[in-house]
C-alpha positions as CSV (number, residue, x, y, z in Angstrom):
1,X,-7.5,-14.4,-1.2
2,X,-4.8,-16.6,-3.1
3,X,-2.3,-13.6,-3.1
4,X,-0.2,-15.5,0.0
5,X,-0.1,-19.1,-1.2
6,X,3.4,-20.7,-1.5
7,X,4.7,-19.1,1.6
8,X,7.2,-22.0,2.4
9,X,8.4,-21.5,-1.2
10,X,9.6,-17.7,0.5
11,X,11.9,-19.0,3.1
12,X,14.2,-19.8,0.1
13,X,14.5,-16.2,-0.3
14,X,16.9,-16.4,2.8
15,X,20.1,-15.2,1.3
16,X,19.0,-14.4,-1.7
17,X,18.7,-10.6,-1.1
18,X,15.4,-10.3,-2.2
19,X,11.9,-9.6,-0.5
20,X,8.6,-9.6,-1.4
21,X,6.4,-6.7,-0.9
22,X,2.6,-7.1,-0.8
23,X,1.2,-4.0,-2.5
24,X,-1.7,-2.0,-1.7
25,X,-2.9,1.8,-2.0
26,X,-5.0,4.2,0.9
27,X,-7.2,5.1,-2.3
28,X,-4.5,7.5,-3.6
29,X,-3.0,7.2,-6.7
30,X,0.7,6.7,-4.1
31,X,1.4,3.0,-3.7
32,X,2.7,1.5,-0.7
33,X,3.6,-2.0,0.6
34,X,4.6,-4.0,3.0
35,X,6.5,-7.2,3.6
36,X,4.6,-10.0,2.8
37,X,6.1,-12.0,5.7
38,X,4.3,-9.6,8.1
39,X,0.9,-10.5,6.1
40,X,-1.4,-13.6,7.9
41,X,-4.2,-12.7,5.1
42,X,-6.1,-10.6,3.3
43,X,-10.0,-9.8,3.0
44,X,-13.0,-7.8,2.9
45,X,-13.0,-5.4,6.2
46,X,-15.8,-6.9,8.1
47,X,-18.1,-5.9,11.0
48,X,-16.2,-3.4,13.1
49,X,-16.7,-3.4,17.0
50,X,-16.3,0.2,18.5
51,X,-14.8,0.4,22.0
52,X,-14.3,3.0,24.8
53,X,-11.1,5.2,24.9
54,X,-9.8,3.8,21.8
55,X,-5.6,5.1,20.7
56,X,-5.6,7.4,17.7
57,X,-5.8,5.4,14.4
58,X,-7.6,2.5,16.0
59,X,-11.0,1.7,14.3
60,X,-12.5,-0.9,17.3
61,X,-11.9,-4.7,17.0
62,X,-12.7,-7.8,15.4
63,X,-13.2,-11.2,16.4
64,X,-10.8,-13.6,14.3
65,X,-10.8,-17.4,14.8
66,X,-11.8,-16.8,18.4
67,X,-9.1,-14.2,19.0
68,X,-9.9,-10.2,19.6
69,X,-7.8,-8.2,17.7
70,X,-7.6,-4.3,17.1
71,X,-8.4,-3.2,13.6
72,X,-6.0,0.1,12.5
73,X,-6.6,2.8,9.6
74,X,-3.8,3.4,8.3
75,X,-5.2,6.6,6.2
76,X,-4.9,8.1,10.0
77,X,-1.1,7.9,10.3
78,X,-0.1,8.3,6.7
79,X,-0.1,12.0,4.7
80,X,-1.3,11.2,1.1
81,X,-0.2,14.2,-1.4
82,X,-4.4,14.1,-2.5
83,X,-7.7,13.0,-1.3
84,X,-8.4,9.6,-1.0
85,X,-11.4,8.4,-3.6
86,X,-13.5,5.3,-2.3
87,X,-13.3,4.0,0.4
88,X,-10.2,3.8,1.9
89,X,-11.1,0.9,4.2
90,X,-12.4,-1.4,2.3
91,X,-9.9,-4.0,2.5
92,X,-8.7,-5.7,5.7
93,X,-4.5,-6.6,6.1
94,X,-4.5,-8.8,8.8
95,X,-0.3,-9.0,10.3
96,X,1.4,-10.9,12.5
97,X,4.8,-9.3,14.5
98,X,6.4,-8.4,17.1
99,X,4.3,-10.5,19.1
100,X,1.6,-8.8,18.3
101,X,-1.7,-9.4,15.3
102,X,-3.5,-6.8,14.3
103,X,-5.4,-5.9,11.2
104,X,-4.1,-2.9,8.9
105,X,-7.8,-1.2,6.9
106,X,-6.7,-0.3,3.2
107,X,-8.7,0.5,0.3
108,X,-7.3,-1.8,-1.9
109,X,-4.7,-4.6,-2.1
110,X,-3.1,-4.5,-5.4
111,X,-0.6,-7.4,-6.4
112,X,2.7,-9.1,-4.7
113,X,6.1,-8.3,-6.1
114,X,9.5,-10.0,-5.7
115,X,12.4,-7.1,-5.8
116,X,16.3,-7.2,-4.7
117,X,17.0,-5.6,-1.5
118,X,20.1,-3.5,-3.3
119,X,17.2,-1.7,-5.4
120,X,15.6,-0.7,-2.0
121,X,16.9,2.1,-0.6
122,X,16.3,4.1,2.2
123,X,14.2,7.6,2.2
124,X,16.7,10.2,3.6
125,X,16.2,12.4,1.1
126,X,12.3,12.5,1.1
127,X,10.4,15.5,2.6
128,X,9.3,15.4,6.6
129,X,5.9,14.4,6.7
130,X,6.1,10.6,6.5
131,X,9.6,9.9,6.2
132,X,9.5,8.3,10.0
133,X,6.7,5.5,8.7
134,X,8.5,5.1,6.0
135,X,11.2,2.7,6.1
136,X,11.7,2.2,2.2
137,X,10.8,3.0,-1.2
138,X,11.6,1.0,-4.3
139,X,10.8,1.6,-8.0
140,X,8.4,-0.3,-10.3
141,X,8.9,-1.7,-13.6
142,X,6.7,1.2,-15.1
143,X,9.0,3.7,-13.0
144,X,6.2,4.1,-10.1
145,X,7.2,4.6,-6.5
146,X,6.7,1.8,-3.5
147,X,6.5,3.7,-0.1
148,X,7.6,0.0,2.4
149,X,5.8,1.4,5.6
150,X,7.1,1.2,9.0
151,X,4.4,-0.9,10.1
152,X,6.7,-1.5,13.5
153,X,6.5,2.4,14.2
154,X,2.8,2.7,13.3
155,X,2.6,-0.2,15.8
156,X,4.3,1.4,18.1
157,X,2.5,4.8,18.4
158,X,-0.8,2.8,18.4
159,X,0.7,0.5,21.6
160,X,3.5,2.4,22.8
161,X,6.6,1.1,23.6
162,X,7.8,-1.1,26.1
163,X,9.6,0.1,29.3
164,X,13.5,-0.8,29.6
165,X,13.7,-1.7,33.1
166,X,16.8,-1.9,35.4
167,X,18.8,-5.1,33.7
168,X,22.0,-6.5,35.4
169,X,25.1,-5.1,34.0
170,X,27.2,-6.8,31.5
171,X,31.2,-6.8,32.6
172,X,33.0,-5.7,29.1
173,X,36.2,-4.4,29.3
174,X,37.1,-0.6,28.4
175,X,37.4,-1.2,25.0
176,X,35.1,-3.9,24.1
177,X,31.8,-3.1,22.5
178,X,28.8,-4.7,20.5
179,X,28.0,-3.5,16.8
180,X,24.1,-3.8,15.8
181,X,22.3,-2.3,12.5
182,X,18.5,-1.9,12.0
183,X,16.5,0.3,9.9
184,X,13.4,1.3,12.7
185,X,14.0,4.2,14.2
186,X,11.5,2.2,17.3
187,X,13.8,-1.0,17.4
188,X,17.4,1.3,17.3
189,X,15.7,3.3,20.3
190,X,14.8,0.2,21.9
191,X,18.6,-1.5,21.2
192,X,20.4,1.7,22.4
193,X,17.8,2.3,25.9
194,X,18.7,-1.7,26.7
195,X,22.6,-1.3,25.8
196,X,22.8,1.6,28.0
197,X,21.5,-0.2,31.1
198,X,24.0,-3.1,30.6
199,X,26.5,-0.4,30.1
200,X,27.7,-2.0,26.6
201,X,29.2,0.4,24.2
202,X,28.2,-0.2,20.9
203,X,28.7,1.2,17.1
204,X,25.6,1.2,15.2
205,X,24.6,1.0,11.2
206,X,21.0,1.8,9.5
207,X,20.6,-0.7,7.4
208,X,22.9,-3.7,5.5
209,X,25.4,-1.8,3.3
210,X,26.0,0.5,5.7
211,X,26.7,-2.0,8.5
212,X,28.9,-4.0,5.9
213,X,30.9,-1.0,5.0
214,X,31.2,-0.1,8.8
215,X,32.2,-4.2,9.8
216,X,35.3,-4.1,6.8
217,X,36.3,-0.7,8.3
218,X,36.7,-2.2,11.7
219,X,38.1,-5.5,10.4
220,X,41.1,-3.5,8.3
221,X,41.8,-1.9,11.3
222,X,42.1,-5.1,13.8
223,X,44.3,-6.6,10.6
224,X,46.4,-3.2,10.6
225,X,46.7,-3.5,14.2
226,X,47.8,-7.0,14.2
227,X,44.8,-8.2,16.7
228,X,42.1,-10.2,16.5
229,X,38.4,-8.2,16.0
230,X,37.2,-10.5,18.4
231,X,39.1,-9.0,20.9
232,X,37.2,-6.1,20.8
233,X,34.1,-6.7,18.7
234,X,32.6,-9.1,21.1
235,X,28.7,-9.4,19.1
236,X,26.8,-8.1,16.2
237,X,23.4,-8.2,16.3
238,X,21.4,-8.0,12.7
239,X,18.1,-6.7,12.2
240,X,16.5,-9.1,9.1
241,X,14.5,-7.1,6.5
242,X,17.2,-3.8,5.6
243,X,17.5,-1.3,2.9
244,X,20.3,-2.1,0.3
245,X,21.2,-5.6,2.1
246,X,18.8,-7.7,4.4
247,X,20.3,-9.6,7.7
248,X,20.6,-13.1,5.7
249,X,22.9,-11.9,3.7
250,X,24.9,-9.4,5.9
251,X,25.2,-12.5,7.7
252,X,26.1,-14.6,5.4
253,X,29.1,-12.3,4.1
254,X,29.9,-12.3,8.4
255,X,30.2,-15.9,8.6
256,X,32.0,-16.5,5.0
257,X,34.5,-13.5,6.2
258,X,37.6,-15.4,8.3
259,X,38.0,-11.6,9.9
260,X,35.3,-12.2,12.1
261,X,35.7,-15.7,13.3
262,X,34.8,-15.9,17.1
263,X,31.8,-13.1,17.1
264,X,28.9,-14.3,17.5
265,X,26.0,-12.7,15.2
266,X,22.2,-12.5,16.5
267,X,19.6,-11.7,14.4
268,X,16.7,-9.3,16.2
269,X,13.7,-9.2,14.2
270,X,10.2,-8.5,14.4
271,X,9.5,-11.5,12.2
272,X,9.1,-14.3,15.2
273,X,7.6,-17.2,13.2
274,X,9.4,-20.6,13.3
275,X,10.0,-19.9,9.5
276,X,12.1,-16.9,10.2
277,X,13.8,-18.4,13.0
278,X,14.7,-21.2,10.0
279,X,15.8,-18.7,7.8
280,X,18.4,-16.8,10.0
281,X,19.8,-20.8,11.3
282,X,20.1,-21.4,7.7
283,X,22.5,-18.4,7.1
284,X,24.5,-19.5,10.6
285,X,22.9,-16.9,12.7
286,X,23.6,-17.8,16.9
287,X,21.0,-16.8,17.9
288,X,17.4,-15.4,16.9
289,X,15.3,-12.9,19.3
290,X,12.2,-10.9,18.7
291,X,11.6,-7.5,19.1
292,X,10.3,-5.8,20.9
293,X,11.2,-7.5,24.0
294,X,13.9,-5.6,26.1
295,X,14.3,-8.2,28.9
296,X,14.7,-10.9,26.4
297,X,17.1,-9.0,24.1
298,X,18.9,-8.5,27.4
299,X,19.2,-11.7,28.0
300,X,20.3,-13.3,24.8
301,X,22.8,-10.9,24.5
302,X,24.7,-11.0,28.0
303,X,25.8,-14.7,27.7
304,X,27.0,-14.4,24.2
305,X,29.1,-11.0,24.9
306,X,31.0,-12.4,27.8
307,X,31.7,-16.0,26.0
């Protein structure tokens, strides 16, 4: 399909506060998306391979380009308020993160749409259900709602998460302490397991606003207190694609910010591809690091907290 040409002309969106969200539907009438940085391609689902002791959700695999990859319905994980007409797994979304490919089974791919990340909110006040795969929801023109789906989480349940193992201890004093923001509820688990073994205390934000809000709060006081932040604020680390504000420009507004001169900012994201790693040099990130790798994560972030 033509839907993901131009994907170099995305990288510009770096700082811009926008994404784009590929759009497709389960064979509802609900619409849901997903990043289309996280989207290798598109197609017709082909010939499905069955295998043994298979997770819950998986369909079997497929051969693509000489590579074995597991093939996911994601009508398995995700509640729909009606019955699904068609077939809901037509359509085959192959993605690429966290280390991982693996191809997403829709019924239908719809359109890609371009929207600012401050019209992108988060989905506290939607019923239980699926409110954990759901990491956004924006609004269409014609008033429609986007469910953006934790693809990470679905991911997750599918692979399970990695073990934090015993990491060597980072030597901060007292009152020192690392500030990170993500909106997964997987990648905060994962941040918070690997701080806690290298006994860094840490304040935390959900998604870009938030962590911007929570950053001046901290600065005013270090500038009440007559001290420099970096005294105490010794790293943030920035998750990239965030409700409200996305890590490019929560970075950005960091680096521009004389407050914060001296703290190093990291961006963690699931989105691994040179492209990205461009994207987050471009804004003046220090360092990039994928999820979901705890060892790694561990060791980008000692050197850089004890500078």
């Amino acid at each position: 399909m033509n839907l993901l040409d131009d994907v170099d002309a995305r990288t510009k969106l770096a700082g811009s506060n926008k994404m784009e969200i590929l759009l497709f539907s389960l064979g509802t009438r609900e619409t849901f998306g997903i990043n289309v940085f996280k989207v290798r391609e598109v197609s017709q689902t082909p010939k499905i391979t069955k295998t043994p002791n298979m997770p819950f959700g998986v369909e079997g695999v497929i051969s693509l380009r000489g590579n074995i990859i597991p093939v996911i319905s994601l009508s398995k994980f995700v509640a729909t308020q009606d019955r699904p007409t068609g077939d809901a797994n037509a359509t085959m979304i192959v993605t690429e993160f966290s280390k991982h490919t693996q191809a997403f089974l829709v019924h239908e791919v719809d359109r890609i749409i371009r929207v600012d990340w401050d019209k992108v909110r988060a989905p506290e006040n939607m019923l239980a259900g699926n409110q954990a795969l759901i990491t956004a929801i924006t609004e269409l023109p014609d008033g429609k709602l986007v469910s953006v789906l934790d693809v990470e989480q679905i991911l997750a349940s599918v692979i399970g998460e990695p073990a934090i193992p015993e990491l060597q201890q980072v030597g901060l004093d007292h009152d020192q302490f690392l500030f990170f923001v993500d909106d997964s509820v997987v990648a905060r688990r994962e941040i918070v397991g690997v701080l806690d073994k290298i006994r860094v205390k840490y304040h935390q934000a959900n998604n870009g606003k938030e962590a911007w809000d929570k950053l001046g709060a901290l600065a005013s006081r270090a500038s009440h207190d007559g001290e420099p932040l970096s005294q105490k604020l010794r790293l943030i680390l920035v998750d990239a694609e965030m409700p409200e504000m996305d890590g490019y420009v929560l970075t950005k507004h960091i680096k521009s910010d004389r407050r914060f001169d001296g703290i190093p900012v990291v961006m963690h994201s699931s989105l691994s591809s040179n492209a990205n790693r461009a994207m987050g040099t471009s804004v003046g990130v220090d360092a990039y690091v994928a999820k979901f790798d705890p060892i790694v994560l561990a060791d980008t972030l000692a050197p850089l907290l004890t500078a």
